[in-house]
C-alpha positions in Angstrom: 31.4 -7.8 -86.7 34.3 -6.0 -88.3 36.6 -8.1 -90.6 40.2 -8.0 -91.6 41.9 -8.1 -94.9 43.5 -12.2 -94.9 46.4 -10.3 -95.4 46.8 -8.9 -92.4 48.4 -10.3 -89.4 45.6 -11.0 -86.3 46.4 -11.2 -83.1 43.8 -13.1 -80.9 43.1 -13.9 -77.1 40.2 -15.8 -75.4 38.0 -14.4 -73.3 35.1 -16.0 -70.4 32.5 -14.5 -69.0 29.7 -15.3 -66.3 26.9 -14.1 -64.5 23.6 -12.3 -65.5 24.9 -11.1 -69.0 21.3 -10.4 -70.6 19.9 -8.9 -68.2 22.9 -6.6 -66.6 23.5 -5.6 -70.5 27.2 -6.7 -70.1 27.2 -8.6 -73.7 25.6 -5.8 -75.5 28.4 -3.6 -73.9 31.3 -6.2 -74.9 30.1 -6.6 -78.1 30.4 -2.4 -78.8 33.7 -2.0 -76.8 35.5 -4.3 -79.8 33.9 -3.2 -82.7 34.3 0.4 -81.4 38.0 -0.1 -80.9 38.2 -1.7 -84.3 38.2 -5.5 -83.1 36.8 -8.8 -84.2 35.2 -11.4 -82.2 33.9 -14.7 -83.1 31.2 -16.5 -79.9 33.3 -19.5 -79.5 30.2 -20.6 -76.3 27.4 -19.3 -75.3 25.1 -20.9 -72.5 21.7 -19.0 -71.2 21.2 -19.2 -67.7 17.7 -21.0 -67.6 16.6 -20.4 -64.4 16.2 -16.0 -63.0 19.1 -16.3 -59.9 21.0 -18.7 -62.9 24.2 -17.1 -64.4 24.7 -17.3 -67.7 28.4 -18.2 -69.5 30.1 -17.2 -72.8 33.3 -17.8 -74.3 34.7 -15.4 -77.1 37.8 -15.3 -79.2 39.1 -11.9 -79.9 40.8 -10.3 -82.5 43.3 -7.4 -82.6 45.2 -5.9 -85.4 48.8 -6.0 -83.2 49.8 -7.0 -80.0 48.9 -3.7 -79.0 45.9 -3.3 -80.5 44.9 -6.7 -78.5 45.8 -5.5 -75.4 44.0 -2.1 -75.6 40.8 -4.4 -76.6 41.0 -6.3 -73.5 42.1 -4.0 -71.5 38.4 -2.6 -71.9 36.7 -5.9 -72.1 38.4 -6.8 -68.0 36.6 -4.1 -67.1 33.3 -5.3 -67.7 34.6 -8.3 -66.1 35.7 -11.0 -68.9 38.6 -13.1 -68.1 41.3 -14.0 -70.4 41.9 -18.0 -70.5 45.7 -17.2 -70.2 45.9 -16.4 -66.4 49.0 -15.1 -64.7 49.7 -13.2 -61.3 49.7 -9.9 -60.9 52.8 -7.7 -61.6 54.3 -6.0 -58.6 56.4 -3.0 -58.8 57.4 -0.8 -55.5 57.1 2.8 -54.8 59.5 4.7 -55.3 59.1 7.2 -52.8 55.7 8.5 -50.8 53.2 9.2 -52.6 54.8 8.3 -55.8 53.6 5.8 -58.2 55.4 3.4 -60.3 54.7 4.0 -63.7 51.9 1.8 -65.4 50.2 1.5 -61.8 46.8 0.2 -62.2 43.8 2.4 -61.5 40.8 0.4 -59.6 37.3 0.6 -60.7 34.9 0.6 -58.2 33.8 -2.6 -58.7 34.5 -5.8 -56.7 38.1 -6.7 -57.5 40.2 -9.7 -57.1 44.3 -10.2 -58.5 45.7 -13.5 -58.6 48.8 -13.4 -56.5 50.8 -16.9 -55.5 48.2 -18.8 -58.0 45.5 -17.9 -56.3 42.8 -15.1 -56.5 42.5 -12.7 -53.7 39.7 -10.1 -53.1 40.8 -6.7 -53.0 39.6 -4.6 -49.6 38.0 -1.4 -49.5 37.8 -1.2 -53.3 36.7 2.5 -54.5 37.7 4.1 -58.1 40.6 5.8 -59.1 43.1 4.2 -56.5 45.7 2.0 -56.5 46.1 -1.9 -55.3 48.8 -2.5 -52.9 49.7 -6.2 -51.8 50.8 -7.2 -48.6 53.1 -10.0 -49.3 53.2 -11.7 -45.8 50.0 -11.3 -45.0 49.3 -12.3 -48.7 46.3 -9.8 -48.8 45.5 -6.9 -51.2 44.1 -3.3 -50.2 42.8 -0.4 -52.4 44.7 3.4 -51.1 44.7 6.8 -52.2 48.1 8.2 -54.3 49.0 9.9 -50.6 48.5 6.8 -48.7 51.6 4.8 -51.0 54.1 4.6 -48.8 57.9 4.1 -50.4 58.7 0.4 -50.6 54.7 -0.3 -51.1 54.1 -3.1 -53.9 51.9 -1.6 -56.3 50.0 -3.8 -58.9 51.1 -2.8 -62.1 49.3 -3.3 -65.6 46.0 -5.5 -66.3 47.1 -8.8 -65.9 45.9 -10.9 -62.8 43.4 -8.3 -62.7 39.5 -9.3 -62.2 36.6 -7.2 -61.8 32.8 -8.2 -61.5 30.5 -4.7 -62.7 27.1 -4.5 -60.8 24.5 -7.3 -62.2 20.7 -7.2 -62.1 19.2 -10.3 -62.4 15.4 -11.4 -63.4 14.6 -12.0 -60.0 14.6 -8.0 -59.2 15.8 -5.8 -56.0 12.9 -3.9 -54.8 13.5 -0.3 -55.9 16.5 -0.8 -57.6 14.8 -3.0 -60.3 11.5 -0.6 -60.6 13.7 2.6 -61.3 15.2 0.6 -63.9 15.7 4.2 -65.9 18.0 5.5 -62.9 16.7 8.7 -62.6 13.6 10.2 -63.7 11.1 13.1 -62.7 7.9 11.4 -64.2 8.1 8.4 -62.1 5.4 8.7 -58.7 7.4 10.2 -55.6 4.7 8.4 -53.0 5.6 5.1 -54.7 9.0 6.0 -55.0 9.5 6.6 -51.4 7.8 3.5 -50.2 9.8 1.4 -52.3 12.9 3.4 -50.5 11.5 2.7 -46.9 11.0 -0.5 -47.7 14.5 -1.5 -48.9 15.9 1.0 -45.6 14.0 -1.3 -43.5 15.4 -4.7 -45.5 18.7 -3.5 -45.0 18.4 -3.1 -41.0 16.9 -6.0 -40.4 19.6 -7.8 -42.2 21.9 -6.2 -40.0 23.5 -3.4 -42.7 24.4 0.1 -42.6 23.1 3.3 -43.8 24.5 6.1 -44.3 23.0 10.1 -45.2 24.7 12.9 -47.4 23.0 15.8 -46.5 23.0 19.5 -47.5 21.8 22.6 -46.4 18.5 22.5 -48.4 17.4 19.9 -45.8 16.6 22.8 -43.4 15.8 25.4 -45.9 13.2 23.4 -47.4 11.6 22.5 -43.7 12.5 18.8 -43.5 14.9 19.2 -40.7 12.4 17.3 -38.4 11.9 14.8 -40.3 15.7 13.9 -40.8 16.0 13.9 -36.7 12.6 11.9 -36.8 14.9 9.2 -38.9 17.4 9.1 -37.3 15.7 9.1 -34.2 13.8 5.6 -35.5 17.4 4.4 -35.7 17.8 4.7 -39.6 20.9 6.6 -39.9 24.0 5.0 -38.8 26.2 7.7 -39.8 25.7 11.3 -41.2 28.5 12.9 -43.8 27.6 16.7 -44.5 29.7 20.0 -44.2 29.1 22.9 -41.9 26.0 25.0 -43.1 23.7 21.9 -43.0 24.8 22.0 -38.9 24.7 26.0 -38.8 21.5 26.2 -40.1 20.6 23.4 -38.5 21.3 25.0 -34.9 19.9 28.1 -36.9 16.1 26.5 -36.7 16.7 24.9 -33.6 17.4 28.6 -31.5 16.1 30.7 -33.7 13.3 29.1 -35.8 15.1 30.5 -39.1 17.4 29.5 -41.7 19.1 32.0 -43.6 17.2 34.3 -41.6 13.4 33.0 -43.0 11.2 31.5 -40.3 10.9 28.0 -42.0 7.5 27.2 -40.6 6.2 31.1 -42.2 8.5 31.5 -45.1 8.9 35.2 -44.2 11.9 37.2 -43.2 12.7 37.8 -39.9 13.6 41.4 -39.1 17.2 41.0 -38.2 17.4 37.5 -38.9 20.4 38.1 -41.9 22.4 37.9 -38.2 20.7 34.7 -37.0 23.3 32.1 -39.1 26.5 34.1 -37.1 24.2 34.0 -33.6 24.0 30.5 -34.4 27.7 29.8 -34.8 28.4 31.6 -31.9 26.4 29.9 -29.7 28.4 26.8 -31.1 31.6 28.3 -30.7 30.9 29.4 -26.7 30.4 26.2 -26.0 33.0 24.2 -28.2 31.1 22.3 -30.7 27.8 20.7 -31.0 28.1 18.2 -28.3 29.0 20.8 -26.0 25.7 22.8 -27.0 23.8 19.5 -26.1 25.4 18.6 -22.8 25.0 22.5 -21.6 21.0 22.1 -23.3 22.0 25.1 -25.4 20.9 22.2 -28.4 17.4 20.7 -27.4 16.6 19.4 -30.9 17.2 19.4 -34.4 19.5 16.7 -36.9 22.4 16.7 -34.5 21.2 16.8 -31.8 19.1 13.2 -32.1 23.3 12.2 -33.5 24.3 12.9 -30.0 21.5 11.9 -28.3 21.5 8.3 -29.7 25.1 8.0 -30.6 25.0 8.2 -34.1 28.7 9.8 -35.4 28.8 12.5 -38.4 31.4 13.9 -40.4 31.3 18.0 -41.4 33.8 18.5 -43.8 35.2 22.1 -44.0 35.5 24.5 -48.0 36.4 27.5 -48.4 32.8 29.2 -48.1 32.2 28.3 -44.6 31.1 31.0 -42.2 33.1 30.3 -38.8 33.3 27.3 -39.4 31.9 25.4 -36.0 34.6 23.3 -34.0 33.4 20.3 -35.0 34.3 20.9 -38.9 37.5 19.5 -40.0 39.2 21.4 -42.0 42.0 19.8 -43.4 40.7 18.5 -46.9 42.6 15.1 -47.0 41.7 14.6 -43.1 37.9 14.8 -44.5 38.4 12.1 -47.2 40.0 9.9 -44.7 37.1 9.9 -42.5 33.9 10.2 -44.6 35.6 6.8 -46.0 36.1 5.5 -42.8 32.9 5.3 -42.1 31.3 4.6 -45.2 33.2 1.6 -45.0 31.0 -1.6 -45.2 28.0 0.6 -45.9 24.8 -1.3 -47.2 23.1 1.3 -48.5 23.6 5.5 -49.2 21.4 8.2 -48.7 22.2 11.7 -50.8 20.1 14.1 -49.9 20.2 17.7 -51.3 24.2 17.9 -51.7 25.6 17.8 -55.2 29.5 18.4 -54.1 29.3 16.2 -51.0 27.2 13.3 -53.1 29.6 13.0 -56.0 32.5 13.1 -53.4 30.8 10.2 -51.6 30.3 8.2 -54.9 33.7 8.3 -55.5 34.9 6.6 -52.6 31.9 3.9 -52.5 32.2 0.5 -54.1 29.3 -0.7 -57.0 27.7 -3.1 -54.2 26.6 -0.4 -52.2 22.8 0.6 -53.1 22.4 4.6 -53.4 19.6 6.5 -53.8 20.5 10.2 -54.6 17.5 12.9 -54.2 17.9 16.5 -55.9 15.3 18.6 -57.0 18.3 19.3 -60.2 18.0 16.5 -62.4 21.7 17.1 -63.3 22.6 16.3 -60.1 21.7 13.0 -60.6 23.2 12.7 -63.8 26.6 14.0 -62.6 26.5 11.4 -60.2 26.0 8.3 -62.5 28.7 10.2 -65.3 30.8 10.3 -62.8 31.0 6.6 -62.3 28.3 5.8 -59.5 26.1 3.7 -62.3 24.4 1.9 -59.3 22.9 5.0 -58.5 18.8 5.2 -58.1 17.6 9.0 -59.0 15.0 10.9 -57.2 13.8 13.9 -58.9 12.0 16.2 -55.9 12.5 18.8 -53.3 13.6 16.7 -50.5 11.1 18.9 -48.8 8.7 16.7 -49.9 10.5 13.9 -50.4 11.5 13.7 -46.0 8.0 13.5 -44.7 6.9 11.2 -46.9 9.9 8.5 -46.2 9.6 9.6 -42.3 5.9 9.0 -42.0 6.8 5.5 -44.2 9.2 4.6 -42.3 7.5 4.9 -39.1 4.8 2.8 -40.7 6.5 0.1 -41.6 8.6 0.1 -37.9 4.9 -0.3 -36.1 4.0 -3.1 -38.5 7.6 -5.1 -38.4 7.1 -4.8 -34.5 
């Protein structure tokens, strides 16, 4: 514990916090925030929870050399979800014009938030990091948006106070996979078991009625698993599908052609010719004006997106700048994308990443802490980008998703005849 000179002036605050603090590491962390930031702290309470789905409760004084000093402390600590015993509502400011801030705007975690407005503490809707919280004052309800979503007159919630956050916990009483890859991401742990842990929780989060939504890329096809995604989502596993516009070239690629970048998947040789087959592809597409087009003519008679159509499921292709054609159905306004890859990864139980570094961080970004993601990459820094980029809830699977799809297809189907 670091300790002041008497002389000096301190500056102190109390702090509470509650919920599975041993085993979710949150002390350990509030303990190294202060004394990294040059703090004091003295454990005023401390209560253990006895029981594994118990909480456990501590109550800390903390001790800042200035006002400002304090307030940098605890600005850290609210993030891990402590609560100062001082409580006030939120300050409001407006916008000042569209897409303008006020300054000292608040900028959300993504973890379940709450501000107290009019005494009382409201929960903050689609939460996601690195937004903003604006408050509805007649309908006395609080929503997370984007910088280009503030409208002029909007009240934005400005500073920490009447701010409360709750980081992901992991109690004693486990959850499934997420509690045996309790290292997040490794390449020594057994894909097989691995897999059936993740069909297992897949299936859990159906039957309870959730939602799950797949990041794909590209490598999906390349690698051969392109049948075993449609299997999935043909099992009704996949309530929506976020990708970009080479996973539904290539894609159509195998589907007319049997290639993808001009190698017969099933052979792993080069066509003769085939260099051509991506362009035949996406002219195909383009004759008849997007994939569902394709499908209704019976152009499309299989493949990822065509089981999407077939059974309803929607998808999101989100245009860049080194996209052959693209296909109609890519959008290819940038902002336009965001809007509706979050739109329906709203409410989303669980997240699959599959193969997609650019398209998986982008998808962490916008997801709150509650939602359960399992990223596979055969590039372990994939994974790690992911969790340093602030999706700690992250599970990491180190494999070709190659392997990784036929295993979780044939699991999945398993586990579907047994459940009935």
């Amino acid at each position: 514990m670091t300790t002041f000179h008497d002389s000096e002036e301190k500056y102190s605050e109390i702090i509470e916090l509650e919920g599975h603090l041993i085993d979710s590491h949150i002390l350990p962390k509030i303990f190294d925030r202060i004394m990294d930031l040059g703090g004091e702290f003295e454990v005023l309470d401390f209560r253990i929870g006895k029981r594994k789905d118990e909480p456990s409760y501590a109550r800390m004084l903390i001790i800042g050399k200035s006002a400002a000093h304090l307030e940098l402390i605890l600005r850290e600590l609210r993030s891990l979800g402590a609560v100062t015993e001082k409580i006030s509502d939120v300050k409001l400011e407006p916008a000042p014009r569209d897409m303008v801030l006020p300054d000292g705007f608040y900028a959300t975690t993504n973890h379940p938030t709450w501000i107290r407005y009019k005494g009382r503490w409201i929960e903050v809707e689609n939460i996601c990091m690195d937004k903003v919280i604006v408050v509805d004052p007649l309908e006395e309800r609080a929503y997370c948006k984007s910088i280009r979503e503030v409208k002029k007159g909007d009240l934005i919630v400005v500073g920490e106070e009447g701010v409360r956050v709750k980081p992901p916990e992991y109690p004693r009483a486990g959850a499934g996979i997420f509690e045996f890859m309790s290292s997040r991401a490794s390449s020594e742990k057994p894909t097989p078991t691995i897999v059936k842990k993740i069909a297992l929780e897949m299936v859990r989060v159906k039957e309870l009625g959730g939602k799950i939504v797949v990041v794909a890329g590209p490598a999906i096809v390349h690698t051969g698993a392109a049948e075993h995604l449609a299997r999935i989502i043909r099992m009704g596993f996949v309530d929506a599908l976020l990708s970009g516009n080479a996973l539904a070239v290539h894609d159509v690629e195998y589907a007319l052609f049997g290639t993808s970048l001009g190698f017969k998947v099933d052979e792993g040789v080069r066509m003769p010719g085939g260099s051509r087959n991506h362009l035949a592809a996406i002219n195909e597409i383009m004759k008849c004006g997007g994939l569902r087009g394709a499908v209704e003519k019976g152009v499309l008679k299989k493949g990822i997106f065509y089981e999407c159509i077939v059974h309803g499921i929607p998808y999101v292709l989100a245009g860049s700048i080194r996209d052959d054609g693209p296909i109609p159905d890519v959008i290819t306004d940038v902002v336009e994308s965001q809007r509706e890859y979050r739109r329906h990864l709203k409410d989303a139980s669980m997240v699959l990443m599959l193969a997609s570094m650019l398209h998986s961080i982008a998808v962490g970004n916008m997801l709150p802490s509650t939602a359960k993601v399992v990223c596979v990459d055969i590039n372990p820094s994939v994974v790690l980008k992911l969790v340093d980029r602030g999706t700690a809830q992250s599970i990491g699977v180190i494999s070709d998703v190659g392997a990784f799809l036929p295993i979780l297809a044939d699991e999945l189907s398993r586990l579907k005849i047994l459940r009935g």
